[in-house]
N, C-alpha and C positions, 0 to 999 in steps of 0.2 A: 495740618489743617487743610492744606490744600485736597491731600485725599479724600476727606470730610464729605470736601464740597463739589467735587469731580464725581464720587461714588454715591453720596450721601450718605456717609457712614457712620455720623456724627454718634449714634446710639448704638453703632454695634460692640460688641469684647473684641478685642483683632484678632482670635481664634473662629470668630461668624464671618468676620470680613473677608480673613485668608479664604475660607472655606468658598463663601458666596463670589471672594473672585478669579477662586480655580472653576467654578462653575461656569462662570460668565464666558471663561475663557478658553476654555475647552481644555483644562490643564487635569493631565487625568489625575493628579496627584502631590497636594503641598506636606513634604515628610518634615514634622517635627526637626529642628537645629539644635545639635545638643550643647554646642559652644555657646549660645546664646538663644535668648528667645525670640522664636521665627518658627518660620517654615519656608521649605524650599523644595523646587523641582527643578532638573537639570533634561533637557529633552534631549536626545537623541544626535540633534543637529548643533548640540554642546550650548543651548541657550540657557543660561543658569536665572531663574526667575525666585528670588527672596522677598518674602512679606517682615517683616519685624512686627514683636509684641509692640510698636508703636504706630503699625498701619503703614510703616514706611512701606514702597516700594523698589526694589533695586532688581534690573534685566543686566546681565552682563553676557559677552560670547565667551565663550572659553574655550581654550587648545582642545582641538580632537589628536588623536595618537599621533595622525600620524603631523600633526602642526608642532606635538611636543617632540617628537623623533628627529624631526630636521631642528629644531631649534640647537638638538645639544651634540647632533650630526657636524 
């Protein structure tokens, strides 16, 4: 709900939402999740950005190489 009311999204399918908030956001690309339904894009600088078929949002950072390398270093 909170999404809803932050984006005004209350009327869109969350395939219009993802779409309109890779737009917004200058995200050049939300790829289909096949584990689950979503989309997601993971940038370069390891920001992993997931929409859910429920409009959820979730930003996580994730290891870059060389953050996994020394981990098991």
């Amino acid at each position: 709900m909170l999404v809803d009311d932050m984006f005004q999204a209350e009327n869109m399918e969350a395939s219009e939402f993802a779409k309109k908030f890779a737009e917004s956001y200058k995200i050049p690309s939300l790829e289909p999740k096949d584990s689950w339904d979503g989309w997601y894009y993971t940038s370069p600088e390891g920001y992993k950005v997931t929409v859910s078929d429920e409009k959820d949002i979730f930003i996580q950072k994730t290891l870059s190489e060389e953050g996994v390398k020394a981990a098991f270093d």
